[in-house]
C-alpha positions as CSV (number, residue, x, y, z in Angstrom):
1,X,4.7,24.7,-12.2
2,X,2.1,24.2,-14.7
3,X,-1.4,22.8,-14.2
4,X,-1.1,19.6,-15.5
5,X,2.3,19.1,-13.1
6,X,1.1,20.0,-10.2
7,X,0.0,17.8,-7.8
8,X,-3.7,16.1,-8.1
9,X,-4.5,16.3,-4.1
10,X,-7.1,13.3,-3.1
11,X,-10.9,13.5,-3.1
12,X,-12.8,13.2,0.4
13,X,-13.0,9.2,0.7
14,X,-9.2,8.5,-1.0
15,X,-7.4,8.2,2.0
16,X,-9.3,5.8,4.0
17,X,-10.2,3.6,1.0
18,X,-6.3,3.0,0.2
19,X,-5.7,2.7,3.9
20,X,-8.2,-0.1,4.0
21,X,-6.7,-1.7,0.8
22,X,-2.9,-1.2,2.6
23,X,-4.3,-2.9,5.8
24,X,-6.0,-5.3,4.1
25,X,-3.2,-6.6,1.1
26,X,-0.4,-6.2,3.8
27,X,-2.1,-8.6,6.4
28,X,-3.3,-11.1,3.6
29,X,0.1,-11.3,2.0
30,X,1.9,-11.6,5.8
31,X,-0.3,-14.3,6.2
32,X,-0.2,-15.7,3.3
33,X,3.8,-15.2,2.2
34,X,5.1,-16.0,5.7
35,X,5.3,-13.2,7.4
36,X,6.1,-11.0,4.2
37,X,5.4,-7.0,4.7
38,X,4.5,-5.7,1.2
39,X,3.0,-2.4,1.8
40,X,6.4,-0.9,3.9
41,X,9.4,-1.8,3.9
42,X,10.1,-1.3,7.5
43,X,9.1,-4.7,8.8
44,X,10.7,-6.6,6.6
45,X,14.6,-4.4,7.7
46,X,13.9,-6.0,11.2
47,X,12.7,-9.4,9.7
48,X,15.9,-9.2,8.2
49,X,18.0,-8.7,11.5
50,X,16.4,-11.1,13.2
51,X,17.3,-13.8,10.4
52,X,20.8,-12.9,11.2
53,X,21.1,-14.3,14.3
54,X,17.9,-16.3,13.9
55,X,18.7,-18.0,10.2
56,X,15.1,-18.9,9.2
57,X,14.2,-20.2,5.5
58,X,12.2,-17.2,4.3
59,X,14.7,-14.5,4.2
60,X,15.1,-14.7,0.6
61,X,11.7,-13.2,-0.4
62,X,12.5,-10.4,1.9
63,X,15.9,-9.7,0.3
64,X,14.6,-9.7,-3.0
65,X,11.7,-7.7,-2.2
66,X,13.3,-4.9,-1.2
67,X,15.0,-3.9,-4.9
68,X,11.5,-5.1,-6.5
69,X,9.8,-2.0,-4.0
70,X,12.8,0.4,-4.7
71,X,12.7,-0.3,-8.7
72,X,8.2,0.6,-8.5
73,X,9.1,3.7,-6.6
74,X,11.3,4.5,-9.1
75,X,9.4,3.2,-12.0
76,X,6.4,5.2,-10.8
77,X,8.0,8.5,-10.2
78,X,9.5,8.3,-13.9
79,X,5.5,7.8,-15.3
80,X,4.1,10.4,-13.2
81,X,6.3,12.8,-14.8
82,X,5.9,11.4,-18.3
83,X,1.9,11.7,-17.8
84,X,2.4,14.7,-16.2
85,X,4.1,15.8,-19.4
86,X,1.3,14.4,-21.9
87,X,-1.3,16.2,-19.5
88,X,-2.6,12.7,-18.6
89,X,-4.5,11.4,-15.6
90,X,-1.4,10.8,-13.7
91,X,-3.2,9.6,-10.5
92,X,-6.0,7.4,-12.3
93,X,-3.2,5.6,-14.6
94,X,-1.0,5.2,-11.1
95,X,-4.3,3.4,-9.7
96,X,-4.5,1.1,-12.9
97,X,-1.1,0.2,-12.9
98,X,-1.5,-0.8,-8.4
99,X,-4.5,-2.5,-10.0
100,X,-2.6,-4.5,-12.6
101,X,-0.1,-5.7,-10.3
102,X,-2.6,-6.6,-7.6
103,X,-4.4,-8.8,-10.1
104,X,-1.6,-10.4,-11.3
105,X,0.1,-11.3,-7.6
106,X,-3.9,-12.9,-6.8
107,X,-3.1,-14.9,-10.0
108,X,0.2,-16.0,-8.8
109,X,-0.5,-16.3,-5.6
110,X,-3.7,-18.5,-6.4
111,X,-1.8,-20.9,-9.3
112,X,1.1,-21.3,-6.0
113,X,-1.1,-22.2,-3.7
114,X,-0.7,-24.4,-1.5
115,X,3.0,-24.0,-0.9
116,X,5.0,-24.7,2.5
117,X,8.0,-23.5,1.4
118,X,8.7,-19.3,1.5
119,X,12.1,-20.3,-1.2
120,X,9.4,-21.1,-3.7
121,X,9.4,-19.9,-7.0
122,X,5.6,-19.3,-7.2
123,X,5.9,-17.9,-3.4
124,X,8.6,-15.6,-4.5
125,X,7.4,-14.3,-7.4
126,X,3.9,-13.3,-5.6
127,X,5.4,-11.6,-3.3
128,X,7.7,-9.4,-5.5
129,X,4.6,-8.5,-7.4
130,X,2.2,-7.4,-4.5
131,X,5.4,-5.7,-2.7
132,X,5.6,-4.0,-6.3
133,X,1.6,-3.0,-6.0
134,X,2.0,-1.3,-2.9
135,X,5.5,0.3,-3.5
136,X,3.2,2.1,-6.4
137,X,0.8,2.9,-3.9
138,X,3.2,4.8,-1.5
139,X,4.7,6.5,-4.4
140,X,1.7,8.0,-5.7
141,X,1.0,9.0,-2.3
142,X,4.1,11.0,-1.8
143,X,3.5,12.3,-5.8
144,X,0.0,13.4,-6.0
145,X,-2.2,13.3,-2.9
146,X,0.1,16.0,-1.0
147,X,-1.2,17.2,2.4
148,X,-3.4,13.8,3.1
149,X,-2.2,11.0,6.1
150,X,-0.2,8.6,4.4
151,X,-2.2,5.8,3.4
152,X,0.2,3.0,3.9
153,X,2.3,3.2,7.0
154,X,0.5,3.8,9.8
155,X,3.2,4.8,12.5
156,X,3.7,8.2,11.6
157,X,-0.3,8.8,11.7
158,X,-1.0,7.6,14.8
159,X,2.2,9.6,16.3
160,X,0.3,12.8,14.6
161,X,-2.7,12.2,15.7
162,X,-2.2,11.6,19.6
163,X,-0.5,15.5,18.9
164,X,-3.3,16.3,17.4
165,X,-6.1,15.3,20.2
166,X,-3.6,16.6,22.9
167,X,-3.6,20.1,20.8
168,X,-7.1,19.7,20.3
169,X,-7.7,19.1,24.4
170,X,-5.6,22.1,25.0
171,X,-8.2,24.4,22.7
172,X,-5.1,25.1,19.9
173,X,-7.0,26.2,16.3
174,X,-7.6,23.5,13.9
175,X,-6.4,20.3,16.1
176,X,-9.4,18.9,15.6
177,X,-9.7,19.3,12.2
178,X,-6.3,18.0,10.8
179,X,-7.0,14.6,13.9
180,X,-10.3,14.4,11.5
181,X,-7.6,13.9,8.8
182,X,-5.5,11.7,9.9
183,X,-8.2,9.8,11.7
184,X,-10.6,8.0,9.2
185,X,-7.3,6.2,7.1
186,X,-5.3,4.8,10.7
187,X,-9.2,3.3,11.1
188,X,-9.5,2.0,7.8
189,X,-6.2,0.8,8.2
190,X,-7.0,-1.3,10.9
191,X,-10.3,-2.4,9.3
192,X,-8.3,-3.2,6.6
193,X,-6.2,-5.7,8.5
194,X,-8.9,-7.2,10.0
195,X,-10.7,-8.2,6.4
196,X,-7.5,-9.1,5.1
197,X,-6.7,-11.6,7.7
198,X,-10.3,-13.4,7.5
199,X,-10.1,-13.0,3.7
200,X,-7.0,-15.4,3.3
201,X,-8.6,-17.8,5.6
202,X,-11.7,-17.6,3.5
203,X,-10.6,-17.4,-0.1
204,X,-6.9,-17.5,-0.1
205,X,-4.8,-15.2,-2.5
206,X,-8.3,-14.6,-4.7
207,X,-8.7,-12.3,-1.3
208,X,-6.8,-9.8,-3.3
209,X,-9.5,-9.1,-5.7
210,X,-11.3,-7.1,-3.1
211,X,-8.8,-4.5,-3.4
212,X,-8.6,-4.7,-7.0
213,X,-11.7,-3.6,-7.2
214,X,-11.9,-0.7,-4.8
215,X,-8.8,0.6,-7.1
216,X,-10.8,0.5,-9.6
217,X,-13.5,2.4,-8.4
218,X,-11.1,4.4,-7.1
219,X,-9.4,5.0,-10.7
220,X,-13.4,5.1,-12.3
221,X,-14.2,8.1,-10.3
222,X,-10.3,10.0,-11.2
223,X,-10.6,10.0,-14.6
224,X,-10.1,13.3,-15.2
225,X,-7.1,13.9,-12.6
């Protein structure tokens, strides 16, 4: 594999900023899309279920996000090998292109506000876009920060980790180390969450400009990757 398609690998502070930006737009938008996961898709499979035998009125946004996350994992994986291709900064455009879509779902989410209705159009279409944002986010992931803790589902971390702390307990080489690792994002994560949450209550859907902007700081200080 050549240089310019290999993959980038993530600086130092990467993984915990994106784990706060995960935590953070998937607690806003659950809040603020009734009860709509957009960083995983896991939640919304058992949301799902349980509207089978529970009919609710929001199961449309989570049917239709699911294709919109599926179709940004795809999308994404086709760029990253075009820019890889070009020799391009495959992880700083992949940043720019989360931050596009997460300014554009505060926009919609702000102009639909205040909605009670989930079957809403503006509702809907805010949701598919931030779903969108972070289904960029886990592809990238996956792509071009190889060997790092996933940065947007948290359940396979904190498995690792307990290993890791029981390993490390038990005097096994490097335990400590790679918990280290997988440490700092599960706690920005959570940290995440926690802003997220007060940052709807506060500001609504213009909450999401937070994030924004730590993606692009993020995609400032990538440049050349």
């Amino acid at each position: 594999m050549a240089a310019s398609q290999a993959p980038v690998g993530a600086a130092p502070m990467d993984g915990p900023l994106l784990g706060f930006v995960a935590g953070y737009v998937d607690t806003l938008c659950f809040i603020g899309l009734f009860g709509l996961f957009t960083a995983h898709v896991t939640g919304n499979f058992v949301l799902i279920g349980r509207a089978l035998v529970q009919p609710s009125h929001d199961i449309l946004l989570k049917l239709l996000v699911f294709p919109v996350f599926v179709l940004f994992v795809g999308l994404t994986r086709a760029l990253v090998l075009r820019w890889q291709r070009l020799d391009a900064p495959a992880l700083r455009n992949c940043m720019l292109l989360q931050l596009l879509l997460l300014s554009a779902g505060a926009a919609l989410g702000w102009l639909a506000a205040p909605s009670a209705r989930p079957g809403a159009p503006g509702v809907l279409l805010t949701g598919m876009v931030c779903a969108a944002a972070m289904a960029v986010q886990n592809a990238y992931g996956k792509l071009l920060m190889p060997g790092g803790a996933a940065t947007t589902v948290m359940t396979g971390n904190v498995t690792q980790l307990v290993i890791e702390l029981v390993d490390w307990l038990r005097g096994h080489d490097g335990a400590r180390a790679r918990a280290a690792v997988l440490c700092w994002p599960v706690l920005a994560f959570a940290g995440g969450a926690v802003a997220g949450a007060y940052a709807f209550v506060l500001c609504g859907f213009a909450g999401l400009l937070l994030p924004a902007l730590l993606l692009a700081r993020l995609a400032w200080r990538r440049a050349d990757s």
